[in-house]
C-alpha positions as a printed Julia matrix, in Angstrom:
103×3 Matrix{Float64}:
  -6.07   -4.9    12.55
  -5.35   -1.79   10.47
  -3.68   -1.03    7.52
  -1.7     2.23    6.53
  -0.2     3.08    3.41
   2.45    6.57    4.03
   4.97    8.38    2.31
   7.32   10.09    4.15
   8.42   13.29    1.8
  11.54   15.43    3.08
  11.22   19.49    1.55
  13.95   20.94    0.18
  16.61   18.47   -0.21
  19.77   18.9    -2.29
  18.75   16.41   -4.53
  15.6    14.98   -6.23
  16.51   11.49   -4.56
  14.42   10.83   -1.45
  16.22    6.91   -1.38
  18.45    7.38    2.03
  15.0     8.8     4.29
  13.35    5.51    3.17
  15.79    3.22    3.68
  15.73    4.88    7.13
  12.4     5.03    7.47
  12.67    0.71    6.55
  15.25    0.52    9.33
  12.57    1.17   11.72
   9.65   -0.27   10.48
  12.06   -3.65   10.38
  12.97   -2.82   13.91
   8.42   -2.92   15.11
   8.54   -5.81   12.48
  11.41   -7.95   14.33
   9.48   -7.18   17.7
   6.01   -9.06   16.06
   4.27   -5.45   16.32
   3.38   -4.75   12.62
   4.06   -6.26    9.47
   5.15   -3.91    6.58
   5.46   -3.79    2.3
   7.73   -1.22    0.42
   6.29   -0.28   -2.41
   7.5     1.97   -5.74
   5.04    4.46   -4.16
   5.1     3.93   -0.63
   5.12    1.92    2.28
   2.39   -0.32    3.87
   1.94   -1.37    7.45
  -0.52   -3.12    9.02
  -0.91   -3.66   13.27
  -2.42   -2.59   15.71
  -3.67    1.01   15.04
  -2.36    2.87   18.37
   0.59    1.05   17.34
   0.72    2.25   13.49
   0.53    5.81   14.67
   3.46    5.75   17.05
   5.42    4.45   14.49
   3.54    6.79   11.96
   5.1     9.61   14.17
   8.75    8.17   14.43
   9.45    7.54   11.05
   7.89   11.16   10.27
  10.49   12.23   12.47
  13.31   10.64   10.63
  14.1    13.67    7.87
  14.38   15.84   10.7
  17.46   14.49   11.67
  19.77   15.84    9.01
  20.79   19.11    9.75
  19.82   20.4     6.06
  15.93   19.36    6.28
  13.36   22.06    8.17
   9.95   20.5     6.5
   8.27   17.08    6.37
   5.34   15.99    4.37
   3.65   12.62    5.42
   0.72   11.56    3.46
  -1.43    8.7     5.35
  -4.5     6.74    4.03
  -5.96    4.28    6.94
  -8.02    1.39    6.53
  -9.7     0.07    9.56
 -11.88   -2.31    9.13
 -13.67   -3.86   12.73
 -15.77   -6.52   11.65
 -12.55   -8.81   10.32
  -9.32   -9.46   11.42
  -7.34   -9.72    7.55
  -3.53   -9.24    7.12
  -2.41   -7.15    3.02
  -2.25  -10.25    1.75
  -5.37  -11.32    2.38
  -6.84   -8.5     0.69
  -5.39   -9.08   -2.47
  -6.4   -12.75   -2.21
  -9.56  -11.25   -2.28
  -9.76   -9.35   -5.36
  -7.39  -12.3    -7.38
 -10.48  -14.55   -6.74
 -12.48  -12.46   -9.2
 -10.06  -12.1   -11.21
């Protein structure tokens, strides 16, 4: 199980509002989520999956691809931090769960 936090950044739009790529970019990620491949948290920042890491990266690559598809937008930035831990199988929540309990 892997987790992956991205942000999906279009270049040069006409406005300072990035709101319509990630509601997009949700559309998708509900689409994996619907199918039981990932699970998936929208956050002020950006968004966090967690799956199946050949998995996360093919849908890494499609919702990178997702600005491209209006006419006006040449140039995508993704930014993507992985976490990838072997030795135990533990979903976001979990996680937090971990760090409340010293809390």
């Amino acid at each position: 199980m892997a987790i992956i936090d991205f942000v999906v950044i279009p270049v040069g739009t006409q406005t300072p509002s990035i709101s319509k790529y990630v509601a997009e970019v949700q559309t998708i990620l509900e689409k994996y989520k619907q199918q039981g491949d990932i699970d998936y948290t929208l956050t002020p920042m950006n968004t966090q999956v967690e799956g199946d890491l050949s998995t996360l990266l093919s849908v890494i690559e499609e919702v990178h691809e997702v600005p491209f598809k209006h006419e006006d937008i040449n140039r995508v930035s993704t930014n993507i931090r992985i976490d990838d831990r072997r030795d135990k199988q533990r979903k976001m929540i979990e996680k937090i769960d971990s760090v409340n309990k010293h809390l």
